[in-house]
C-alpha positions as CSV (number, residue, x, y, z in Angstrom):
1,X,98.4,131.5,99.2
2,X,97.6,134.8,100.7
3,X,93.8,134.6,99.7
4,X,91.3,135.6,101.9
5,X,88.9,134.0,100.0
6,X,90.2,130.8,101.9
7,X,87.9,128.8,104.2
8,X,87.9,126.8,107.2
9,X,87.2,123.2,108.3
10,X,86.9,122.5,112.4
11,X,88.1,119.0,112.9
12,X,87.5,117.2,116.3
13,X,90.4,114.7,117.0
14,X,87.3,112.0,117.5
15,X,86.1,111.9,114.0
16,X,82.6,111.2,113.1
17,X,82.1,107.9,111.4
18,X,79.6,106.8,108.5
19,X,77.6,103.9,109.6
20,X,76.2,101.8,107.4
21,X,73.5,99.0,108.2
22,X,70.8,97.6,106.1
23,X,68.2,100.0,106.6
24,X,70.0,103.6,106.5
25,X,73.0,105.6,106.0
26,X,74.2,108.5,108.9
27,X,75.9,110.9,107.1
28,X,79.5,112.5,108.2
29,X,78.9,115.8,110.3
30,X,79.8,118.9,108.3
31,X,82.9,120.7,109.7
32,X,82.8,123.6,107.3
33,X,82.5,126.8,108.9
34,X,81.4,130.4,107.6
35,X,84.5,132.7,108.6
36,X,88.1,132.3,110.0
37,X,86.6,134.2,113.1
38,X,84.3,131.0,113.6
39,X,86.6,128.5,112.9
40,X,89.1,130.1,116.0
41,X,85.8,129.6,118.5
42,X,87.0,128.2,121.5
43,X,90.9,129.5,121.4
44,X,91.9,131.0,124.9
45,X,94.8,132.4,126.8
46,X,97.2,129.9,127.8
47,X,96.5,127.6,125.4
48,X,98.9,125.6,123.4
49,X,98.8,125.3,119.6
50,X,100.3,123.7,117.0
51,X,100.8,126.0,113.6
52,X,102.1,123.8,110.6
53,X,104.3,125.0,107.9
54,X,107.6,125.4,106.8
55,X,109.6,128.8,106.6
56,X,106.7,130.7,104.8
57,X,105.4,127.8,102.6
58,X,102.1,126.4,104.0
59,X,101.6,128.5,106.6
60,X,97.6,128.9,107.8
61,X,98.6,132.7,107.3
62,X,94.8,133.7,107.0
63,X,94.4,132.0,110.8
64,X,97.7,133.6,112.1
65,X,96.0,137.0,111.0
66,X,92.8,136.5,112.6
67,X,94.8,135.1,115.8
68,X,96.9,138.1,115.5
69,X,93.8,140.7,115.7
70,X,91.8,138.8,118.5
71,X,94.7,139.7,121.1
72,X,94.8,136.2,123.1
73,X,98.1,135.9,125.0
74,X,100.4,133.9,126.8
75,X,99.9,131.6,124.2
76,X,102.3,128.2,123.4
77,X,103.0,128.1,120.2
78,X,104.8,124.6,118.4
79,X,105.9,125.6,114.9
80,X,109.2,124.5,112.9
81,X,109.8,128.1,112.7
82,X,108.5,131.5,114.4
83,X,108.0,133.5,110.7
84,X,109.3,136.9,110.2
85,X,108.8,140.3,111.2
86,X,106.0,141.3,109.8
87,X,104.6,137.8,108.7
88,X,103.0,134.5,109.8
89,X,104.2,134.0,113.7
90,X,105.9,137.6,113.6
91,X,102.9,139.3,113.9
92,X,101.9,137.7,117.3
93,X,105.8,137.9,118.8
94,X,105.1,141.7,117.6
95,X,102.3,141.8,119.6
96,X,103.3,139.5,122.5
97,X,101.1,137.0,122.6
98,X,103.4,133.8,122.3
99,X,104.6,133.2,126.3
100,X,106.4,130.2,124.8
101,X,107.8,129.1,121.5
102,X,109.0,125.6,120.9
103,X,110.9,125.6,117.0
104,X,113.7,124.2,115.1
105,X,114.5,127.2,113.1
106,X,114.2,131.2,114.7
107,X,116.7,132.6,112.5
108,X,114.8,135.0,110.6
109,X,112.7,137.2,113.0
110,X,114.4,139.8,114.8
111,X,111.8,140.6,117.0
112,X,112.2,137.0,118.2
113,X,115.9,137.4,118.8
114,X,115.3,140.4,121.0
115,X,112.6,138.7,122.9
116,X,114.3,135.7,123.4
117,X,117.7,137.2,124.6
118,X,115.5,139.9,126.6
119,X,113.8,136.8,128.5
120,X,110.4,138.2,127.5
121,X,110.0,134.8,125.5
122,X,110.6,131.3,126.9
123,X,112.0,129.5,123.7
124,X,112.7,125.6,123.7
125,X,114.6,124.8,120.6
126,X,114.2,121.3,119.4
127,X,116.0,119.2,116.7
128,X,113.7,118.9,113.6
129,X,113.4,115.7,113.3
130,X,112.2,115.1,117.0
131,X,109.7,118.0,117.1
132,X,107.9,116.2,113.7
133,X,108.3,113.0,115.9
134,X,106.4,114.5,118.7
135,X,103.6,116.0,116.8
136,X,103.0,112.4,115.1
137,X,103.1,110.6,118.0
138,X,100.8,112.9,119.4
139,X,98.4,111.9,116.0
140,X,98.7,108.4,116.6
141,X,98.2,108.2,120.6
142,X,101.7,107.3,120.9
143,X,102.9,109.4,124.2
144,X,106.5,108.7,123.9
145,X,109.7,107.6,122.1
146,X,113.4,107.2,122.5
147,X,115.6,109.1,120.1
148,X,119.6,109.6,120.0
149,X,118.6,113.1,118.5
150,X,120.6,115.6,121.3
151,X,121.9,112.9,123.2
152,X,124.9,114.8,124.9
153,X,123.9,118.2,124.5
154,X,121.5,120.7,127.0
155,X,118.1,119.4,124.7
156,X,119.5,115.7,126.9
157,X,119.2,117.6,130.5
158,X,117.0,116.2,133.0
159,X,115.7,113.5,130.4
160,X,115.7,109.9,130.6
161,X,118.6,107.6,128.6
162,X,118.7,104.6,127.6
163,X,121.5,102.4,125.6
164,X,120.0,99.8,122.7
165,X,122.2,98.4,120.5
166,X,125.2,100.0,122.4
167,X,123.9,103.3,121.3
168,X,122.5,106.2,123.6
169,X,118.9,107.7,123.2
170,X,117.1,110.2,125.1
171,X,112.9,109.6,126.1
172,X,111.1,112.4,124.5
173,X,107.0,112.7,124.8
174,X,105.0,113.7,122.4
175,X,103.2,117.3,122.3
176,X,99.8,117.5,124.0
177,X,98.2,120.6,122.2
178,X,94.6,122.1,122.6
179,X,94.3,123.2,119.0
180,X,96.3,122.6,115.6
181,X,96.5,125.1,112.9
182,X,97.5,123.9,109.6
183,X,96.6,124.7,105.4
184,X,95.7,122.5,103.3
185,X,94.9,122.5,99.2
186,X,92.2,120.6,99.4
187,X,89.3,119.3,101.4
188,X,85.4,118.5,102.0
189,X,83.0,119.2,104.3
190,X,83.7,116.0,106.4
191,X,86.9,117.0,107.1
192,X,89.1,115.0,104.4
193,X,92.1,116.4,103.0
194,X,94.6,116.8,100.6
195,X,98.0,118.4,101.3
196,X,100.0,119.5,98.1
197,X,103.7,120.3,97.8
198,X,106.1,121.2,100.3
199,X,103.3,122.1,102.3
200,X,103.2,118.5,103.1
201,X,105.7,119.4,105.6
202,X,104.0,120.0,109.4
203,X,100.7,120.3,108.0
204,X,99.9,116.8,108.0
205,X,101.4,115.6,111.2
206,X,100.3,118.7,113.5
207,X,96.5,118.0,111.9
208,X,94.3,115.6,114.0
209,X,97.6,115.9,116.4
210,X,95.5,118.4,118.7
211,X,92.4,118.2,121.0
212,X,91.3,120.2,117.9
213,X,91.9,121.1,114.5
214,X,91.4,123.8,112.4
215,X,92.0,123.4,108.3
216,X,92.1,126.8,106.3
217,X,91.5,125.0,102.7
218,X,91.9,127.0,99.4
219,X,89.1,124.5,98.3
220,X,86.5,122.6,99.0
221,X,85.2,119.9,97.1
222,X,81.7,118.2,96.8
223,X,81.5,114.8,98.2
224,X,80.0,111.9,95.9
225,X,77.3,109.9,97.2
């Protein structure tokens, strides 16, 4: 949305549970945080991080910013695109701080293009529908599938094939990723959301798809008792 007014959830992948018994009620843990700085605690070089949107719509562009001005490099970065110039991804290929990107889509950023055909930036394009496969498998503990997505083609090279149904598919594992980075429209402080639009693209299967993640909400909601 391009407010800066927006604020930030940190989500553990093990979620906090409400137990209830007889005697008492343990209330969820409160994930909200107090600034964008806080919420990207814990980021490092090297890591790998999953950044949902699609094209320009849904992008945690807030987070990008704040990842952009804390300098951390040789970073992985799994988005369905890598932005533009000046914009959302763009800004760390302009400062160098992806060492790999792994999209579906580059075809708007010309800094990418020059970086990629330089060899300053490892890129591993992937077919859509198999890198939204691999972020849910990695939500739902599910560490690999078969797919005749590339089957034939260099994305098929050194992987494993197998023929069902007298059709080829090729193995692909899901993404392990320290951190995902995603928007949503709405949430609480227990970490609940609601995605709205076509930003329930990436957002939704990169979130909880990560050893961590972290929500930039435009709001959040009180809970009811």
């Amino acid at each position: 949305y391009g407010d800066h007014r927006d604020l930030h959830l940190s989500i553990r992948r093990q979620r906090q549970m409400c137990i209830r018994d007889r005697n008492s009620i343990l209330p969820m843990i409160n994930k909200k945080v107090s600034s964008v700085t806080k919420a990207l605690e814990g980021i490092s070089i090297g890591m790998t991080l999953m950044i949902g949107g699609f094209g320009l719509c849904g992008i945690p562009e807030n987070s990008i910013l704040e990842l952009a001005r804390s300098g951390i490099k040789n970073l992985v970065c799994i988005s369905n695109n890598a932005g533009i110039d000046d914009f959302g991804l763009g800004l760390l290929l302009k400062n160098k701080q992806i060492h790999t990107m792994i999209a579906s889509y580059v075809g708007e950023n010309a800094e990418f293009e020059r970086q990629m055909l330089s060899g300053e930036l490892k890129v591993i394009l992937t077919p859509q529908g198999t890198l939204a496969e691999k972020c849910r498998a990695a939500q739902a503990g599910i560490p690999a599938f078969y797919t005749p997505a590339g089957y034939g083609t260099e994305i098929a090279k050194g992987k494993e094939v197998k023929v069902f149904d007298g059709k080829s598919y090729i193995l692909e594992e899901a993404y392990k990723a320290d951190f995902s980075i995603v928007k949503a429209w709405k949430g609480d402080e227990s970490g609940n959301l609601i995605f709205k639009g076509t930003a329930r693209n990436f957002n939704p299967i990169m979130c909880m798809g990560a050893n961590q993640s972290i929500v930039q909400v435009k709001r959040i909601e009180k809970e009811e008792n």
